[in-house]
LUMDOTI-406579 format. One record per residue: x, y, z of N, C-alpha, C in turn; residue in three letters. Coordinates in steps of 0.05 Angstrom, whole numbers, plus 5000, padded with zeros to 4 digits. Example, Ala and Ser with C-alpha at 12.3 -4.5 7.8 and 13.67 -1.06 7.14 Angstrom:
REM residues 2
526448865156524649105156526449345156ALA
525749555142527349795143525850015157SER
***
This chain:
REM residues 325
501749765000500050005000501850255000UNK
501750444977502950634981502050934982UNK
501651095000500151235006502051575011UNK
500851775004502852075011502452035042UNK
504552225051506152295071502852345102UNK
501352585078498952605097497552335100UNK
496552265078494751995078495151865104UNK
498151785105499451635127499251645155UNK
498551905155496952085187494652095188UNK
493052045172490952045172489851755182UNK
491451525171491751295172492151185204UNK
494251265206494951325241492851445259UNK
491751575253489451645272487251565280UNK
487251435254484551205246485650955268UNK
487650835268489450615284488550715308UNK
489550975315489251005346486650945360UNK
484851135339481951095342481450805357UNK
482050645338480550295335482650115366UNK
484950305366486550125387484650275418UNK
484150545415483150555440480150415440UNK
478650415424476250325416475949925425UNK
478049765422478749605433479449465459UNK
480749845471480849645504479049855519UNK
477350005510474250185519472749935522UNK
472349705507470549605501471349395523UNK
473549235536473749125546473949315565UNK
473449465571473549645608475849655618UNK
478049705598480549845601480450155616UNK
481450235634481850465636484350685620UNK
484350795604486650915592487651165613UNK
490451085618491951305639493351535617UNK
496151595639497151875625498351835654UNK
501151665643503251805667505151935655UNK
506952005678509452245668511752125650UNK
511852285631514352275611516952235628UNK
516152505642518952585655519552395681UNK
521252245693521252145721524452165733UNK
524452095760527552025777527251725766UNK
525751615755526051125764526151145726UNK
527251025720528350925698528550625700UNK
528150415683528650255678531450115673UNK
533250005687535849935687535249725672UNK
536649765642536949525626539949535604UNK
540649255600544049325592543249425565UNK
540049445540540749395514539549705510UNK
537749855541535850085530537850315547UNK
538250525533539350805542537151035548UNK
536851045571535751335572535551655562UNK
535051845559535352075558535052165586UNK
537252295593537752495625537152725621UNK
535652815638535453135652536453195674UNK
538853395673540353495697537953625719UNK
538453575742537153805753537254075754UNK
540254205743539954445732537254515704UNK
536254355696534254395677531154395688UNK
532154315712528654305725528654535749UNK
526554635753526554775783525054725793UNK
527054515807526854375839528654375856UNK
528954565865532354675878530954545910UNK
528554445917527754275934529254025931UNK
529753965919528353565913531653485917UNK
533153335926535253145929535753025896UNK
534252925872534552815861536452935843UNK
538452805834540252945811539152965783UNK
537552745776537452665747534252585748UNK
533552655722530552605711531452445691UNK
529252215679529452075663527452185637UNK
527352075611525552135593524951755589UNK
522751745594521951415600522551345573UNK
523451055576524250885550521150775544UNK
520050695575517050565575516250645598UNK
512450695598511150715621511350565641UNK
512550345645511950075657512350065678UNK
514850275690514750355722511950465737UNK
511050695710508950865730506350695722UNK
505150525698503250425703503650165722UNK
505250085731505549795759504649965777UNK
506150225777504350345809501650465811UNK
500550465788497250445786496550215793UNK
497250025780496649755784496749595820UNK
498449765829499549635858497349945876UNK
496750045867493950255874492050105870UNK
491349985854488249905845485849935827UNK
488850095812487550135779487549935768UNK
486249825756486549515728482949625713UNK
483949365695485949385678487549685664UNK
488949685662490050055643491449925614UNK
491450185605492450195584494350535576UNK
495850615558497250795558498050885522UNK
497151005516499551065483500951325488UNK
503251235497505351455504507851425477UNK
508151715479511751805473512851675484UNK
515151565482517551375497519951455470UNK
523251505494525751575480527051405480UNK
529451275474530651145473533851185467UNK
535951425479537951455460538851365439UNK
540251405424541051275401540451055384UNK
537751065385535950915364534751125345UNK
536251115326536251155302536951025270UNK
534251025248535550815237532350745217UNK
532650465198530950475186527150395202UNK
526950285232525950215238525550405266UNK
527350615264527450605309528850955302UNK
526951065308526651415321527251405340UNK
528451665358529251725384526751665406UNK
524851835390522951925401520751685378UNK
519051615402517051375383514351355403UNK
512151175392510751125404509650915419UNK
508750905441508950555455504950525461UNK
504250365455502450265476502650065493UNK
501850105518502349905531499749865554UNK
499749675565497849515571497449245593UNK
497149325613496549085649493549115644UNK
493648715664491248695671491748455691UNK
490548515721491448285735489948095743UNK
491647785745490047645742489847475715UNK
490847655697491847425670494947385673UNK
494947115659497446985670498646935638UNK
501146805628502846735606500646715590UNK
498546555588497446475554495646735560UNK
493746835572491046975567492747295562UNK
496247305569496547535547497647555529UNK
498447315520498747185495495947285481UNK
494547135488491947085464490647415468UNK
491247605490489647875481491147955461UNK
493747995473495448065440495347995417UNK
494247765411492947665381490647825383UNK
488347725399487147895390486448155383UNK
488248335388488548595393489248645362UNK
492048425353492548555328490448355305UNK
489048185304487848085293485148275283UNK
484648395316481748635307481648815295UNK
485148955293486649205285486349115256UNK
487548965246488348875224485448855202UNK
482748775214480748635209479348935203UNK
479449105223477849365226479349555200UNK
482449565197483649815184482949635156UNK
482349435150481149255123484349075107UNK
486149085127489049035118489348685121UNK
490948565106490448355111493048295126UNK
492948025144494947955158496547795146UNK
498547805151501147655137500047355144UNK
498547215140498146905151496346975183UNK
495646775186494146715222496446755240UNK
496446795258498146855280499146585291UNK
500346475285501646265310503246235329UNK
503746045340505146105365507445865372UNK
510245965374512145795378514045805401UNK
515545685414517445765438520045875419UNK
521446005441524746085427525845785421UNK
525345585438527645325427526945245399UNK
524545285389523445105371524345265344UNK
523945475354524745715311527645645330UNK
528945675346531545745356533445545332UNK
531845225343532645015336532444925305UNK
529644975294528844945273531245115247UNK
531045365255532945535239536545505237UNK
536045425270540245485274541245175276UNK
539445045288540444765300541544695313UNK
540844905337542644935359540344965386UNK
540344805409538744895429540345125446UNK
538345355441539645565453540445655478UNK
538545405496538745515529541845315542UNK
542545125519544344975529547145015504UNK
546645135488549645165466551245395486UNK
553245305475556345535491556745665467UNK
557746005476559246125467560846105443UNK
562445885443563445825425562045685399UNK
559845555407557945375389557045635370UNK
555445835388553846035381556046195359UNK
558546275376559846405357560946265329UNK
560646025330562045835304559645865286UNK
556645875296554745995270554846205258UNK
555646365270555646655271557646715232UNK
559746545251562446475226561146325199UNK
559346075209558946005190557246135168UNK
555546325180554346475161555246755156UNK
557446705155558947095152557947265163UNK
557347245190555747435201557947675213UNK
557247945199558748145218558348215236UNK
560448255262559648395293561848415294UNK
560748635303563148855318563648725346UNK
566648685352567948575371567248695391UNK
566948995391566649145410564649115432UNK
562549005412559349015418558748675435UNK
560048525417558948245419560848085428UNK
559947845434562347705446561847765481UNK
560747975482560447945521558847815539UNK
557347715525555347435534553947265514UNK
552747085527551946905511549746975493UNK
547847135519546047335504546447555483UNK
548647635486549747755453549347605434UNK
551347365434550847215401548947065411UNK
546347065430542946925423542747045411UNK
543147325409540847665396542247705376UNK
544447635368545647685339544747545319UNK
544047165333543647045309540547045306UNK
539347105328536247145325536147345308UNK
536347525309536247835289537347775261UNK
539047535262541347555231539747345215UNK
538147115226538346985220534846885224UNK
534446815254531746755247529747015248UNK
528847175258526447435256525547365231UNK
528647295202527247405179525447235170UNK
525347015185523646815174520346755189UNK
520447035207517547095223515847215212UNK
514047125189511547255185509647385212UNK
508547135227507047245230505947015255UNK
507347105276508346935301508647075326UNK
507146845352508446945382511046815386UNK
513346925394514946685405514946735431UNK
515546505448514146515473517646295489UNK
518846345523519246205536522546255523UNK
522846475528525546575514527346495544UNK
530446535533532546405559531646535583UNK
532246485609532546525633533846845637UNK
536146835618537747085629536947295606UNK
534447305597532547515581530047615597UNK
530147565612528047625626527047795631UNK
529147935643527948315645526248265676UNK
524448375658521748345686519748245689UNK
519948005679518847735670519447455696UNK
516547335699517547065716519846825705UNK
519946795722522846515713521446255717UNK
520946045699519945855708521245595694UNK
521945395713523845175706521545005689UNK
523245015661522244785646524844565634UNK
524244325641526344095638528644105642UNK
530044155644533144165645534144485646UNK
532344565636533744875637531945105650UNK
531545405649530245515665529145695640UNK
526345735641525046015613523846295629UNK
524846365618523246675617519946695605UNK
518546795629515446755616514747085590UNK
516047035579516047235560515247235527UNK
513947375523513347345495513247515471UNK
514347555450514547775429512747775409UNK
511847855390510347785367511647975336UNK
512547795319513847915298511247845279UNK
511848025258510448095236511848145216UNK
511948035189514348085166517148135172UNK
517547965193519947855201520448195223UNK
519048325239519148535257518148515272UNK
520148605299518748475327516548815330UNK
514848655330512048905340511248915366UNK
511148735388511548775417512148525432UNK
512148605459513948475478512348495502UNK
511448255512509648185534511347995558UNK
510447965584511647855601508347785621UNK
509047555631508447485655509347615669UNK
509247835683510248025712511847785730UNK
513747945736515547825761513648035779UNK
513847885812512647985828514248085851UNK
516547975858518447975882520448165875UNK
519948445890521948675886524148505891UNK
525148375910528648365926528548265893UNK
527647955884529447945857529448155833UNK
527348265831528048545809530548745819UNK
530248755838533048935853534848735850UNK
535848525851537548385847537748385809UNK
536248355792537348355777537548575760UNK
536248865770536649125767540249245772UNK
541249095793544049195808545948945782UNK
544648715786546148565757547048775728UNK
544348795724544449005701546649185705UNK
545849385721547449625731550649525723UNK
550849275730554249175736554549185714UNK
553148995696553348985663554549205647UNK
552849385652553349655635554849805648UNK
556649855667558749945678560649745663UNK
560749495657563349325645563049495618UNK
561549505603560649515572561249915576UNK
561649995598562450355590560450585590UNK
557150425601555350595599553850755622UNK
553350955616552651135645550951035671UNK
551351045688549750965714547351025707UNK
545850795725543150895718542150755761UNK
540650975766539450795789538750605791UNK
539050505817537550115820535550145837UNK
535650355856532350415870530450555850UNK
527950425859525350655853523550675860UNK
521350785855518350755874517050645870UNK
517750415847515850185836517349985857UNK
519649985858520349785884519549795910UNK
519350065920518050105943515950005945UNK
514450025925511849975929511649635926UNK
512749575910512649185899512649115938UNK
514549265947515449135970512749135987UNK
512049265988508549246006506648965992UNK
507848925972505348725952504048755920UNK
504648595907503748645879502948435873UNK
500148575850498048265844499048205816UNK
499847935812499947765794497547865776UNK
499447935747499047975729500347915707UNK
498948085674501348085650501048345639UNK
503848355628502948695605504448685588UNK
504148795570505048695540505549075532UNK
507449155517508849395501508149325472UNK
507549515462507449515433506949735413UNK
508549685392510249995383508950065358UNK
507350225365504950355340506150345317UNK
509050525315510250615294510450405274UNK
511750125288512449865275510449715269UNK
507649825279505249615273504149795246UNK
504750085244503350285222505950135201UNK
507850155200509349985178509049775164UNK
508049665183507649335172505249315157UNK
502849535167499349585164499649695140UNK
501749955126502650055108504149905087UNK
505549795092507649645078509549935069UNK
511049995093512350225099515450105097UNK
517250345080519650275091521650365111UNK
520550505116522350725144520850755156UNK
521250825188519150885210518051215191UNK
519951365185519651595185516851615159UNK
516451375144513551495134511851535150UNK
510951425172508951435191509151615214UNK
511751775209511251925241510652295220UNK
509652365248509152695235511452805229UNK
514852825245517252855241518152665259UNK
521052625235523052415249524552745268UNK
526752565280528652685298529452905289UNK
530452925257531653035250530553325246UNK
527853305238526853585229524153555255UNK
525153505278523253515299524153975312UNK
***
């Protein structure tokens, strides 16, 4: 579908319409938390945008640094740990130095808790979400949505079980298919060359798929749950024409381990050269009083208007890229 520059916003609005129109109807509440925060998300692959406190006037406040959220996910858990449910959100979210044919500084996220659903029932809203989208804007879907674990495309594609190959296994594919990486970058965990050969090698072969039960040490903020011999992450992505369009988790519930693997992180990206980021925040404070078992799933308008378009740069679909923002 190829459409002018306006068309394309026009198009987009129409999307937004039908995505809030979707979780209205299921008795979603739609929030509006702050862009701006002190709690950031400690993660080794996402960079923040900082605000000095010289840029704010709060010559009150102790805090040094403001964040520009990568994702709502801190401030809608603390609705959630209030007694808001289900919510929903389509926020701005930054990301430093994502720039490129797919990934703006500045982009759009929806995102989305409800507690009380567990691994499959946010699996299956997320189909249905983009199934209704897809059905309503009159676009057709790349194939039915199915659903696979990371071992199975892991295995199917590389021939390699991913939760149990070494380093060296991972990197001898890498070789075998001339894959370039920068030394700099890769090579520092195992989870490097997982995400090198996943990205190089299988995504491209994702029409139109959940993959679900990714390694243990992907987790993020996701439950851990031992299956056979090894340990999975209750986590799940959904690609479309070989593009990951979002990223859902079973909620981890136990602050001490999110603080434990928040201060992990932290260590990470101090090895790798990257700026401090806090390991306290007020979503931990709060976890620590009690949090109800849930799921919430992220998902990136821009990359779902691409795929709905048959777009080749994010920048057809946004009003301005970075550049002429």
């Amino acid at each position: 579908m190829h459409q002018t520059w306006t068309e394309n916003l026009r198009f987009r609005s129409e999307l937004l319409h039908h995505v809030r129109q979707f979780f209205y109807d299921r008795n979603f509440c739609e929030v509006q938390t702050p862009v701006l925060s002190a709690d950031t998300n400690v993660d080794c692959y996402l960079d923040p945008l900082a605000v000095t406190e010289k840029s704010l006037p709060l010559n009150h406040h102790n805090t040094k640094r403001y964040y520009l959220q990568t994702s709502p996910e801190f401030s809608m858990k603390r609705l959630l740990a209030a007694g808001l449910d289900p919510i929903f959100q389509i926020a701005p979210v930054f990301r430093l130095g994502d720039r490129g044919q797919f990934h703006n500084v500045e982009f759009t996220m929806l995102e989305w808790y409800r507690i009380g659903d567990n691994y499959q029932t946010g699996m299956f809203l997320l189909a249905e979400l983009v199934r209704f989208l897809f059905e309503t804007m009159k676009i057709e879907l790349p194939g039915e949505i199915g659903y696979t674990t990371y071992r199975d495309i892991f295995e199917s594609e590389i021939g390699l079980n991913p939760h149990t190959a070494t380093i060296d296994e991972l990197q001898s594919i890498c070789d075998a298919h001339k894959i370039a990486y920068p030394e700099s970058n890769w090579g520092i965990s195992r989870d490097d060359w997982l995400d090198v050969l996943f990205t190089e090698i299988v995504q491209q072969t994702l029409e139109s798929v959940i993959v679900y039960d990714f390694p243990q040490s992907q987790s993020q903020l996701a439950k851990i749950r031992q299956d056979e011999d090894y340990a999975v992450s209750e986590r799940f992505e959904l690609f479309l024409k070989g593009r990951e369009i979002a990223n859902g988790y079973h909620e981890a519930c136990d602050a001490a381990e999110l603080r434990r693997r928040f201060r992990a992180n932290r260590d990470r990206r101090h090895a790798q050269g990257k700026p401090w980021l806090p390991i306290n925040s007020r979503l931990l404070t709060v976890m620590e009083l009690g949090f109800p078992p849930c799921s919430g799933t992220a998902l990136g308008i821009d990359r779902l208007l691409m795929v709905l378009l048959d777009a080749d740069t994010i920048e057809d679909v946004l009003t301005f890229p970075i550049e002429t923002a």
